[in-house]
C-alpha positions in Angstrom: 3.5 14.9 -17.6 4.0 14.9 -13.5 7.6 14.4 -14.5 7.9 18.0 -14.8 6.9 18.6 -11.1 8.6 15.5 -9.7 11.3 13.8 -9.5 12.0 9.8 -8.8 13.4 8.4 -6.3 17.1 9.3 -6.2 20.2 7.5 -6.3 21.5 8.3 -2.9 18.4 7.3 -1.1 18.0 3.7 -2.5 18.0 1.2 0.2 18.0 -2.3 -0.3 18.1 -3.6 3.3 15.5 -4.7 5.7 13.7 -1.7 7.5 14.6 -0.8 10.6 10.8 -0.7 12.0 9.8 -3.9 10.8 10.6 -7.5 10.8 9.7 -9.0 7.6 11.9 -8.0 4.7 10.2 -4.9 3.2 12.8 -3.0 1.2 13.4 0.6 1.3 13.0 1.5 -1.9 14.0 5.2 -1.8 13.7 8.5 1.5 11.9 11.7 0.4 13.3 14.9 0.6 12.1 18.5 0.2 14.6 19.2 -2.6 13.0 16.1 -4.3 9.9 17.9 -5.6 9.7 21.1 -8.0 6.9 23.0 -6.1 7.4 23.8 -1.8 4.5 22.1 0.4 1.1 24.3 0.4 1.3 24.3 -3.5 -0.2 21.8 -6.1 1.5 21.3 -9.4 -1.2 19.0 -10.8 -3.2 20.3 -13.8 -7.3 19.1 -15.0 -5.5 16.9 -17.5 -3.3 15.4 -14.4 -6.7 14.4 -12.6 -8.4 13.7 -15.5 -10.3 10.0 -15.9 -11.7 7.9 -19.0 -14.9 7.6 -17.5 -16.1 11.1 -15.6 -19.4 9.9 -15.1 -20.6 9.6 -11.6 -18.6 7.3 -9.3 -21.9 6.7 -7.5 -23.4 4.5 -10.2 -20.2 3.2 -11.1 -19.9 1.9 -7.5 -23.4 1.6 -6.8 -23.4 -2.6 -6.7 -21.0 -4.7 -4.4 -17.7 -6.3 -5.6 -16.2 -9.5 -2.9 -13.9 -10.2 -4.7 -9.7 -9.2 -3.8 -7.8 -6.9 -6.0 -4.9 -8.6 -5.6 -3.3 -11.9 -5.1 -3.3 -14.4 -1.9 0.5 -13.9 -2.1 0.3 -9.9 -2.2 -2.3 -10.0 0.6 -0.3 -11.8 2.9 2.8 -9.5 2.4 0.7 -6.5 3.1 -1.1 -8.8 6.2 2.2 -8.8 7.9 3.5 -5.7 6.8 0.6 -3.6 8.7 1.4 -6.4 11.3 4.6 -5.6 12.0 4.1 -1.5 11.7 1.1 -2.0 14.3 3.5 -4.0 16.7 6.6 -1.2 16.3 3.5 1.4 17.2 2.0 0.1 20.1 5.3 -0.5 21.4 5.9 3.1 21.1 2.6 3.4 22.8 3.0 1.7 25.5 1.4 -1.3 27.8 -2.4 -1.6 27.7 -2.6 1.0 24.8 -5.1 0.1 21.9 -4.5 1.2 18.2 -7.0 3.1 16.5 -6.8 2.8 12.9 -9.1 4.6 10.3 -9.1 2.7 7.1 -9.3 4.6 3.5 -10.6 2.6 0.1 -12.0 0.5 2.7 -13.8 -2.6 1.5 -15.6 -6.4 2.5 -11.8 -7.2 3.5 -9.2 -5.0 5.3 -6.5 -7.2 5.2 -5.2 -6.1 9.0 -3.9 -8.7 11.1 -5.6 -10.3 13.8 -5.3 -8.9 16.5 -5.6 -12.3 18.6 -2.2 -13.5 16.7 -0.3 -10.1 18.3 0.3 -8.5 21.3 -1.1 -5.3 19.8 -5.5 -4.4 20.3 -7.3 -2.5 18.3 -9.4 0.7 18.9 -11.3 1.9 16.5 -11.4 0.7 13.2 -13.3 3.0 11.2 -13.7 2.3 7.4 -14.4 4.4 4.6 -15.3 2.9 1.4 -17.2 3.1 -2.1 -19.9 1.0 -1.4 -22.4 -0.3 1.7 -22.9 -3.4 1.4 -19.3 -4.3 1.0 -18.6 -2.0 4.1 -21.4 -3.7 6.0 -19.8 -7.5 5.1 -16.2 -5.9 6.8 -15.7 -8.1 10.3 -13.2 -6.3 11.6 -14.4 -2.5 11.2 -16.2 -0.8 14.1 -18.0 1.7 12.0 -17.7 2.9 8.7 -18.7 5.4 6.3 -19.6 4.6 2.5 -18.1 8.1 0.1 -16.7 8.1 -3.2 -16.0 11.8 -3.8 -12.7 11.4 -2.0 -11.0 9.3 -5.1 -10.5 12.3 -7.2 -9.3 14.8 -4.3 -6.2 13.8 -3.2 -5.1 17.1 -1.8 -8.1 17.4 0.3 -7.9 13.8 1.7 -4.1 14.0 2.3 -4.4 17.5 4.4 -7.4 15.8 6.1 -5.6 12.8 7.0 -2.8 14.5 8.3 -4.9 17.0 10.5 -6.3 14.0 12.0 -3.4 11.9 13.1 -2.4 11.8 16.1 1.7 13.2 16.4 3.5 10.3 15.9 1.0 8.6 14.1 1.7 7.3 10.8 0.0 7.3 7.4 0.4 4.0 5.2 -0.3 4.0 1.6 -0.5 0.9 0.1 -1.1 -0.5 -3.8 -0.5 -2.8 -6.6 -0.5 -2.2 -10.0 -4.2 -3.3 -10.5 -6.7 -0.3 -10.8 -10.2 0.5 -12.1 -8.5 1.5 -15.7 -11.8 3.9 -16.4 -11.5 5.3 -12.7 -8.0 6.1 -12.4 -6.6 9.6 -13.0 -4.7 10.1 -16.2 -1.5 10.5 -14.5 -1.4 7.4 -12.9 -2.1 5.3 -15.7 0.9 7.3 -17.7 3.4 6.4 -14.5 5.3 3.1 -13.7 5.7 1.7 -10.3 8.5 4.4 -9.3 6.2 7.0 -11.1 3.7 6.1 -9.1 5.7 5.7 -5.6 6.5 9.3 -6.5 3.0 10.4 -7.2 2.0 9.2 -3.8 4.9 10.9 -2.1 4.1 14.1 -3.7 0.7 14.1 -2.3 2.3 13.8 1.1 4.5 17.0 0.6 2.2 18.9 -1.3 -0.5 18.6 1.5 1.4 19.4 4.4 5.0 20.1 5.6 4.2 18.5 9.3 6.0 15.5 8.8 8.9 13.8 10.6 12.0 14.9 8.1 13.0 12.3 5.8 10.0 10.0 7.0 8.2 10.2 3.7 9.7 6.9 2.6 8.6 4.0 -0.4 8.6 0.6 0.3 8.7 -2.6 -1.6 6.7 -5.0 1.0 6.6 -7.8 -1.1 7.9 -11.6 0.5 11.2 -12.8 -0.8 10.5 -14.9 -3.6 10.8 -18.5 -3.3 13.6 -20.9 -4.4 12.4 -23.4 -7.1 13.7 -26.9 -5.9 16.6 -28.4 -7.9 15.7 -30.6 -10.7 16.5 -34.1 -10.6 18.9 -35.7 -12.2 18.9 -38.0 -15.3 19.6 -40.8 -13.2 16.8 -40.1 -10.5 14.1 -39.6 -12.8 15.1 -43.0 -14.4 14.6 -44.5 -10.7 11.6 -42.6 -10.0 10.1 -40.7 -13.2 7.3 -39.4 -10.9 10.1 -37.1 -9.4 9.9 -35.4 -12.9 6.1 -34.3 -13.2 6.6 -33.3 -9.1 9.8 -31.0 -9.8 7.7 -29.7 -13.0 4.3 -28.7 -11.2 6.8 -27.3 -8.1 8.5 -25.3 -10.4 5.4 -23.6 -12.2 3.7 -22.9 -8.6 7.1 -21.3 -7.7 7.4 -19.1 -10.7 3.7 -18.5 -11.0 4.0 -17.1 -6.7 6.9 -14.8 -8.1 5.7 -13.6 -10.3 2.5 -12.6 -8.6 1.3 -9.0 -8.1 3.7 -6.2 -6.6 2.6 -4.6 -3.4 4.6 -1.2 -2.6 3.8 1.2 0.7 4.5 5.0 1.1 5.0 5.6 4.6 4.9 8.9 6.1 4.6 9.8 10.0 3.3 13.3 11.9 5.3 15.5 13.7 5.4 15.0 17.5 4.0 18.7 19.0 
């Protein structure tokens, strides 16, 4: 199991405060170190059976017809809306005046889910997409070009070394996911793994790949909204004065649990060297 090659997030890394870099409340889960992975960067620890799928057949047919739908929640795409939100604002404050933010999107899709760039001081570049499938990539608003691929999904080492020889120093690579998934489509290990499992996986790819990132920077996230308070129920005596207030507390309470309990979202953030 990638147990054996990789270790969870440690103890003395857990954070549970705001980050610095951002302005909504996205937790620091857990800081990557070197010492926190069995193998140094430039190796790969992962076997066949790591990588292996339920369904090997061609991605091309698999993803050969369109899917609008979202793969996760209104509530989970609004957390990651305003996470990439507040990342793009911290960057193109380190960028400077005037600057525009080019952005190349992976597992690109119909939606992106990046903020508009009318509600922020920030512009956008670029905004090149790469994606399983055409038409979806064609239906994408907010991309300026794009490139339909799926032999990417099961290279992970290539992709991550690509992606970091194509940032720009500074620039920062942001994974993000939910615990939904193509079940057929996913690699064995990642089906085997929890959410710190997986948090782990990701940061692993990041080290194995390269060693050319800012120390320490290889960090998981929990970007997830606070959860929402469920109103106070009403007493005995105002339900006899108003029994309406019961059936309103009840449906307020089952939209507020139903919001929580919603789907995770979780980031691995890593950022390039400056040269």
């Amino acid at each position: 199991s990638p147990s054996t090659r990789i270790n969870a997030c440690s103890g003395k890394n857990v954070r549970n405060t705001v980050t610095s870099s951002t302005l909504q409340a996205a937790k620091s889960i857990c800081t990557f170190e070197k010492s926190d992975f069995a193998l140094p960067s430039g190796q790969w620890p992962y076997t066949a059976a790591d990588m292996g799928r339920l369904d090997s057949s061609d991605d091309g047919i698999f993803y050969d017809y369109p899917r609008f739908v979202t793969h996760i929640d209104d509530n989970a795409i609004e957390s990651l809306t305003k996470f990439y939100a507040d990342e793009f604002s911290d960057m193109y404050k380190q960028k400077g005046k005037d600057s525009k933010l080019d952005i190349l999107d992976l597992c690109s899709s119909w939606i992106s889910h990046l903020p508009n760039e009318l509600d922020h001081a920030f512009s956008y570049g670029r905004v090149v997409g790469v994606g399983m499938n055409e038409e979806e990539l064609e239906r994408n608003e907010q991309l300026t070009e794009y490139l339909a691929s799926v032999d990417y999904l099961t290279n992970p080492l290539e992709i991550f070394k690509e992606t970091e020889r194509i940032l720009r120093p500074g620039g920062k690579c942001l994974i993000s996911f939910s615990n939904r998934c193509f079940a057929t489509k996913a690699v064995a290990m990642w089906l085997q793994a929890d959410d710190i499992g997986r948090l782990t996986i990701v940061a692993s790819y990041f080290h194995y790949a390269s060693e050319n990132w800012e120390d320490n920077s290889i960090e998981a996230l929990d970007i997830k909204g606070p959860n929402m308070k469920t109103p106070e129920r009403p007493s005995v005596g105002e339900i006899f004065k108003n029994p309406s207030a019961a059936f309103a507390w009840a449906n307020t309470a089952v939209a507020v649990t139903k919001m929580n309990s919603g789907d995770p979202m979780f980031v691995v953030r890593a950022v390039k060297k400056q040269q």
